[in-house]
N, C-alpha and C positions, 0 to 999 in steps of 0.2 A: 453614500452607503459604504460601511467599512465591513467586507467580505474578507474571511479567512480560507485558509486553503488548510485541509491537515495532510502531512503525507509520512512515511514510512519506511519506503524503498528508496528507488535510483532517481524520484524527481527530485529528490532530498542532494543527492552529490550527481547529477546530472541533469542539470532542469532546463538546458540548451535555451530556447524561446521560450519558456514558462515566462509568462506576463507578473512576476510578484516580488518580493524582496527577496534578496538574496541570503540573507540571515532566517535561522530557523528556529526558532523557541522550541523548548523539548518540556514544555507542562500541556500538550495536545490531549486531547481523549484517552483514557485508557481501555483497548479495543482488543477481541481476541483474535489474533492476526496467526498468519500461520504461510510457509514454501507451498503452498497446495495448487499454483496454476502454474502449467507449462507453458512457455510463450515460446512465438514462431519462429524463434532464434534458437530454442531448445532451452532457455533458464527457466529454472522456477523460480515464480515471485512471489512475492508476497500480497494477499489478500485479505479482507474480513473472513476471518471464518467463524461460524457461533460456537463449534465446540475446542476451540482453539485455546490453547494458554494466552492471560491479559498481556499485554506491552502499552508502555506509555508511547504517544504518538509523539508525534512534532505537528508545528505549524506555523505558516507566515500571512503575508497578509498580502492581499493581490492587487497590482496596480490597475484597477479595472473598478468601474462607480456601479457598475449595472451586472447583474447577476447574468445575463446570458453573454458578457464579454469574456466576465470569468471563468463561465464555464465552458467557453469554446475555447480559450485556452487551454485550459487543462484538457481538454478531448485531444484537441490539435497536439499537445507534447505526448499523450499517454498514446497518439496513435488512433483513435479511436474515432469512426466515420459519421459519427454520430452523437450525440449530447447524451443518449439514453443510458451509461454507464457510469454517467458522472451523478455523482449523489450531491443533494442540494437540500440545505433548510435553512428557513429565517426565524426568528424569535418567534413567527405569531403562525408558526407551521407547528401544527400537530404531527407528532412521531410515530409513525404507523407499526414498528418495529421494535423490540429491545434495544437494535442498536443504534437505528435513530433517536432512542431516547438516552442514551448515553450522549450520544452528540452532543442533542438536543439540550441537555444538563450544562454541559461544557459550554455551550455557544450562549445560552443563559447566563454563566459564572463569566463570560468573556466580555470586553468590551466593544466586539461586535455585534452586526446588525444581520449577518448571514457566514455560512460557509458551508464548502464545497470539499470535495472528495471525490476518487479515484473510486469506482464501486463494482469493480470486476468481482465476478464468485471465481470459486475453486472451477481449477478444471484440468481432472487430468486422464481423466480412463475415456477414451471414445464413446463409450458405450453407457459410462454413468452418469453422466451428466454434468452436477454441481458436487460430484463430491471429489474429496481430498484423498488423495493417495496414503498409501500405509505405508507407516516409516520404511519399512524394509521394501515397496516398491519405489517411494524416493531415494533410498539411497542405493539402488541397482538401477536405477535409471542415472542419475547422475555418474557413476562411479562408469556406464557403460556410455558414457558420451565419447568424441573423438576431437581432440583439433579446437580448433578456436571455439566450436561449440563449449566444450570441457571450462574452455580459459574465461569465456563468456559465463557460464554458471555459477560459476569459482568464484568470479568478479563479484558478482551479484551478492554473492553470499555472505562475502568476506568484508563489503562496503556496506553491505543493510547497516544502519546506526546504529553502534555496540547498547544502545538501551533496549533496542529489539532484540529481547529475548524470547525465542519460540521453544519450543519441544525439539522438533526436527533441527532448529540452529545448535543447539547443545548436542545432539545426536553426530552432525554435522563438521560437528567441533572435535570430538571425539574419535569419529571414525575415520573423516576423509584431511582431518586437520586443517578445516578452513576455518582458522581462528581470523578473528577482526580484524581488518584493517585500521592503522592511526591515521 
């Protein structure tokens, strides 16, 4: 079975034990991604969001024959204590979603037989659940970080792959001057 893996953020330039190639092809999905979850470090990353602006993904391909090796991988790098946030489909999976069916497209036009995903939602007001923060409360939250937290979001932002273009990364760009890293 030839499983692809798509990603976006820091498995992309930090994939530590990620089980997969190290080379990433940048014709992945184009998905509407957005800084809308705060992680326990204090960065915000990047997520699927549906009302997000598109970016083309990236993607490689996992040295893993069986779809739950690959997806314990990817749980195991992304942190994550459990399989339930990894997103998974094979050619002869029905797409329950819009944006599984964008995958689902992609994984069709591919010459894979499955792939997998990181499928964290937004998450940043305690209180609201799955939604994304508004641009002026990301960037007062960012801008009010301290210390290596600061240098940790900075990182994040400044490494996403200069083809992820979001809203908030232009905003980002402009206000707090974390333009791309080469």
């Amino acid at each position: 079975m030839k499983i692809a893996c798509i990603g976006w953020g820091s498995l992309i330039w930090d994939p530590r034990e990620f089980n997969a190639e190290k080379a990433w092809k940048e014709d992945g999905p184009v998905l509407p991604l957005e800084f809308a979850r705060k992680s326990s470090d204090g960065r915000l990353t990047l997520v699927i969001y549906p009302d997000a602006k598109q970016s083309k993904t990236y993607w490689t391909i996992m040295h893993a024959n069986e779809l739950l090796d690959a997806k314990t991988s990817l749980a195991k790098r992304e942190g994550c204590p459990t399989l339930r946030p990894i997103g998974c489909l094979e050619r002869t999976t029905l797409p329950i979603d819009a944006i599984q069916k964008i995958i689902h497209e992609w994984l069709i036009a591919s010459n894979c037989d499955a792939v997998i995903w990181t499928n964290l939602s937004a998450k940043f007001y305690e209180d609201k659940g799955t939604q994304a923060p508004s641009l002026k409360d990301a960037l007062e939250y960012l801008a009010g970080l301290k210390d290596d937290a600061y240098i940790k979001a900075e990182e994040y932002v400044r490494k996403a792959p200069p083809n992820i273009r979001t809203y908030f990364r232009e905003k980002f760009e402009q206000k707090l001057g974390w333009l791309p890293m080469d």
